[in-house]
C-alpha positions in Angstrom: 2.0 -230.8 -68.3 -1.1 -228.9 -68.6 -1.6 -226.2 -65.9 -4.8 -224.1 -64.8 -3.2 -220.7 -63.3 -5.7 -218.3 -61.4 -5.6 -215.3 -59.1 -7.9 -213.3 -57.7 -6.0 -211.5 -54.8 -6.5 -208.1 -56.1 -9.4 -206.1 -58.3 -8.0 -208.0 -61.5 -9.3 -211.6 -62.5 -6.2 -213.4 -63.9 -6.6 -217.0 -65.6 -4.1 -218.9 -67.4 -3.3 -222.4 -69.0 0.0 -223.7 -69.6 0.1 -226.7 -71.8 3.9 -228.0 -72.1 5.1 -224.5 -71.4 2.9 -222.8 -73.7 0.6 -220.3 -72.0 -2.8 -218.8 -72.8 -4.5 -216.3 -70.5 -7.2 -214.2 -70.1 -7.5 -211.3 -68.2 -10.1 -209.0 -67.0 -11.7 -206.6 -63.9 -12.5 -209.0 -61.1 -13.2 -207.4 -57.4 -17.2 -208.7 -56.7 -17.6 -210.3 -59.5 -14.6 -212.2 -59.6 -16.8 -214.9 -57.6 -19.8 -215.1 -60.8 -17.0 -214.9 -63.6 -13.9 -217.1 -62.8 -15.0 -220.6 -63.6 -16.4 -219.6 -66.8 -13.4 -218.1 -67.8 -11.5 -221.4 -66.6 -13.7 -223.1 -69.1 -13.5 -220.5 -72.1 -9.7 -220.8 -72.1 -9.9 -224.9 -72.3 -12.4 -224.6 -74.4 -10.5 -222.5 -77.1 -7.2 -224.9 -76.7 -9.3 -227.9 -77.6 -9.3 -229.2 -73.8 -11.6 -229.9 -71.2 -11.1 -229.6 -67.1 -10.5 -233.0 -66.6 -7.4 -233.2 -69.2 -5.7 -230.8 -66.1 -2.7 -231.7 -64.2 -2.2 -229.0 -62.1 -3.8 -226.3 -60.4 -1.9 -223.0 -60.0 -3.4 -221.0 -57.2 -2.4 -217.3 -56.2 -2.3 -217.7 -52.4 -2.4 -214.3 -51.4 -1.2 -212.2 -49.3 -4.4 -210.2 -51.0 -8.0 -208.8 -51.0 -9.8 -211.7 -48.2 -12.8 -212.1 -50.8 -10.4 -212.6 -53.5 -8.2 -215.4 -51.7 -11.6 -216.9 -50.9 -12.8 -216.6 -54.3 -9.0 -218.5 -55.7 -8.8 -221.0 -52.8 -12.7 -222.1 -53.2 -12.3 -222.9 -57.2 -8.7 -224.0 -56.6 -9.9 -227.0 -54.0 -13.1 -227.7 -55.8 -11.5 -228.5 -59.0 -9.0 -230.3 -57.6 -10.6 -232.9 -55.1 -12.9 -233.2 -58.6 -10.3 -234.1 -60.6 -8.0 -235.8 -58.1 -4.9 -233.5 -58.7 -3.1 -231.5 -56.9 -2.8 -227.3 -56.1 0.1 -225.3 -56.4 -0.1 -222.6 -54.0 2.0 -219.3 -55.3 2.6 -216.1 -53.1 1.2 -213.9 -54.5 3.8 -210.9 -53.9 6.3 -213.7 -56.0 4.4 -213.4 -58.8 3.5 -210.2 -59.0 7.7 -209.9 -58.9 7.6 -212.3 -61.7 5.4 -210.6 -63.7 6.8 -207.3 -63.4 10.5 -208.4 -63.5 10.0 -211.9 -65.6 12.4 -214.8 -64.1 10.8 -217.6 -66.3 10.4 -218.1 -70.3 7.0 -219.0 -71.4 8.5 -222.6 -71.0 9.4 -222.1 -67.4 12.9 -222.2 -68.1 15.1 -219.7 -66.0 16.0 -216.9 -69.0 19.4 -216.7 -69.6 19.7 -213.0 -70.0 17.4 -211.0 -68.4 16.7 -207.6 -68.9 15.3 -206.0 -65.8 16.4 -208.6 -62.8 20.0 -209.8 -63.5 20.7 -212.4 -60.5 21.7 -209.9 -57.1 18.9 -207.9 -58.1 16.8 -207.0 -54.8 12.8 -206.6 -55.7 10.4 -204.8 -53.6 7.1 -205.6 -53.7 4.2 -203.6 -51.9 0.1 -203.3 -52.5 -2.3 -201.0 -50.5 -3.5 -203.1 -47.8 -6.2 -200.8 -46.9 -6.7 -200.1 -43.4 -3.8 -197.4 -43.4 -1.7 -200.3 -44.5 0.7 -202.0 -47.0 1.4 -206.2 -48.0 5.0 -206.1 -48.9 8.0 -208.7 -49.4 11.3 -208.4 -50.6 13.1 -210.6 -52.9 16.5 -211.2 -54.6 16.6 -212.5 -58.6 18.4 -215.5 -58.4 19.2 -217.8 -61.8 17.1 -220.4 -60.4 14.1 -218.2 -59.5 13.4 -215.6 -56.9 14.6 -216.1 -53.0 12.5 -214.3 -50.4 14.5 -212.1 -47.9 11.3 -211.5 -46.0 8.3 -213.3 -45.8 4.8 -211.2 -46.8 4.3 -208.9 -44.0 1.2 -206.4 -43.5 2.7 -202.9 -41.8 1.9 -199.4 -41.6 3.9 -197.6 -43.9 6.0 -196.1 -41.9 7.3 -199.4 -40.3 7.6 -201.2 -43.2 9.7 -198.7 -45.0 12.4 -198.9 -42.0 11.7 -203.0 -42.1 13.2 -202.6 -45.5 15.6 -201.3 -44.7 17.2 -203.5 -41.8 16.5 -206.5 -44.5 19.1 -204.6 -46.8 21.4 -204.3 -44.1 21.6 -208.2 -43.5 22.0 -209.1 -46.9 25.8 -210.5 -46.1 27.0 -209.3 -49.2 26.3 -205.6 -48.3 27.9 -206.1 -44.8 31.2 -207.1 -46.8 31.3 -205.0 -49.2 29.7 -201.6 -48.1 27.8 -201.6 -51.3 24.4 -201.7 -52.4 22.6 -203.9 -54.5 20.3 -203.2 -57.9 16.9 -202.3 -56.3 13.7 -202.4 -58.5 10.0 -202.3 -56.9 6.4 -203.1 -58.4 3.2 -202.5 -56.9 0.2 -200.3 -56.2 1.0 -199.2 -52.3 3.2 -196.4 -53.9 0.1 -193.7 -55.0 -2.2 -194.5 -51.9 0.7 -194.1 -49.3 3.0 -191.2 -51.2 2.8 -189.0 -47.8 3.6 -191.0 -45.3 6.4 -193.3 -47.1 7.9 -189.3 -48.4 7.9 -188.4 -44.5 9.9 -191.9 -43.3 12.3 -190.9 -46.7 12.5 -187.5 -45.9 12.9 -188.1 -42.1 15.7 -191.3 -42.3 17.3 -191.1 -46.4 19.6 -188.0 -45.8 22.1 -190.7 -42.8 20.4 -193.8 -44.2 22.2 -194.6 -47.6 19.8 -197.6 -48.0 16.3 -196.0 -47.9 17.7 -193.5 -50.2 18.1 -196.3 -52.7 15.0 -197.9 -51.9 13.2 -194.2 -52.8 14.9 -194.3 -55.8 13.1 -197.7 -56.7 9.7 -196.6 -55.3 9.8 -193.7 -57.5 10.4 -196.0 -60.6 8.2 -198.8 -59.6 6.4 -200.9 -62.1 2.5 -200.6 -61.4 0.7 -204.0 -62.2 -0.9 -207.3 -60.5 0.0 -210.6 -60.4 -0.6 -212.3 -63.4 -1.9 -215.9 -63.8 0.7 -216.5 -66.5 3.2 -215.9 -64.2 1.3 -218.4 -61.1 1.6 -221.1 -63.6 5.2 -220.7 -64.2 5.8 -220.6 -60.5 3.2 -223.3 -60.0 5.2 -225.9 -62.1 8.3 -225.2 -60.5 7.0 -225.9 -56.8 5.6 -229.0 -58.4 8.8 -229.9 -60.0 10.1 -229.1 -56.8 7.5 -231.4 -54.8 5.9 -228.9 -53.0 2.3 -228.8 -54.6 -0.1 -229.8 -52.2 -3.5 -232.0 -52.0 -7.2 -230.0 -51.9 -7.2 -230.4 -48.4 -4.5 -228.1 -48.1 -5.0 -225.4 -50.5 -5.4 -222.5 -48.1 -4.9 -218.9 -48.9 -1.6 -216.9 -46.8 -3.2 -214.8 -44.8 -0.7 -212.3 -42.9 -3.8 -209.8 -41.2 -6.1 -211.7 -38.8 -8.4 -208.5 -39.0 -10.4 -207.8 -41.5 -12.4 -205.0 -41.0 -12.5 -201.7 -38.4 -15.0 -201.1 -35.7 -17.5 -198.2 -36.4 -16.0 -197.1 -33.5 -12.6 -197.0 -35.3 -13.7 -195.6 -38.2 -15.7 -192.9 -36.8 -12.3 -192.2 -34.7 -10.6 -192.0 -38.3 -13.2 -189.7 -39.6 -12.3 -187.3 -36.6 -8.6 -187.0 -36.9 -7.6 -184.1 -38.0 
């Protein structure tokens, strides 16, 4: 099956093609000019393996949650090439495969690896990006053999909330409630730099009687800084279709979780003045 992954959800331009398992990407800086440089790199990469857009079975689209621009950018080329070519999108959270690229579930094949080395099956990933706007996208999930299983769906929160919203997800993981114990955590992202003082105060303020955020600011402080790559939205892009779950153009939307975009002058003005 011959894949065309993309993402654009964050200031990297990701693009990948998976031909029977066997993936080429390319990879470069995206934010503004994601828009002007994404279909030409969709073309360079068929055009070095010998193939041409309309040999495409599949389109691999990183959904978001994400920059809105970006998920424009991704959903725009994702729907245009496929009502053109009359096949169908595969629309990949993008939190997922940022997991997946940090913490690799999936062989170049898209085979589930039989060993791996960073998330064993029970393993609990956190992922979190700066939001902006004095917040962070997040979603937790758990390594399974099959693939990853989300505990939470992609949220948007301040910090603070989102830390304790960890937390209570922890709590209900049925296992833990039997056994008292905790499972592996591991975390990838880039919300850990632009929101170190607030997340230290909700640490500070709840770790000492809260065994679980303790382990969770163990993670943060060991957390694997990259994006989602588009290598790793084609893997997860063959196994929703596999799964039947790839969708016509018609339907390849971005996830938004923020309906607002944008402060107020008012607001920012207000955010100027605080002390």
């Amino acid at each position: 099956m011959r894949v065309l992954a993309l993402d654009t959800s964050t200031e990297a331009l990701s693009v990948a093609l998976s031909v029977d398992g066997h993936c080429r990407t390319c990879d470069e800086a995206g934010g503004p000019r994601a828009s002007q440089r994404l279909l030409p790199l969709c073309a360079e990469l068929l055009q070095t393996a010998g193939l041409e857009f309309a040999d495409l079975d599949l389109i691999g689209m990183g959904a978001g949650p994400g920059a809105f621009t970006g998920l424009r950018t991704a959903a725009s080329a994702a729907q245009g090439l496929a009502y053109a070519l009359a096949i169908p999108v595969a629309r990949v959270d993008t939190l997922e495969a940022q997991a997946e690229t940090a913490f690799a579930r999936s062989d170049s094949f898209g085979a589930a690896l039989a060993d791996p080395v960073e998330a064993e099956p029970g393993t609990v990933v956190l992922v979190a990006n700066d939001a902006r706007m004095g917040e962070l996208y997040w979603e937790l999930f758990r390594a399974q053999a099959s693939g990853w299983q989300s505990l939470h769906p992609p949220a948007v929160q301040k910090p603070e909330h989102a830390a304790l919203a960890w937390a209570e997800v922890l709590a209900d993981l049925p296992e833990q409630l039997e056994s008292g114990t905790l499972p592996r955590l591991l975390a990838c992202g880039n919300a850990w730099a632009e929101h170190a003082d607030d997340l230290s105060a909700v640490f500070a303020s709840h770790a000492s009687d809260n065994p679980r955020l303790s382990a969770l600011r163990r993670a943060v402080l060991r957390a694997v800084a990259c994006t989602p790559s588009a290598a790793a939205v084609a893997r997860l892009a063959l196994q929703q279709h596999a799964a039947g779950l790839s969708v016509p153009a018609a339907l390849a939307q971005p996830i938004y979780v923020r309906d607002k975009v944008a402060l107020t002058t008012a607001e920012r003005e207000l955010a100027r003045a605080a002390p």
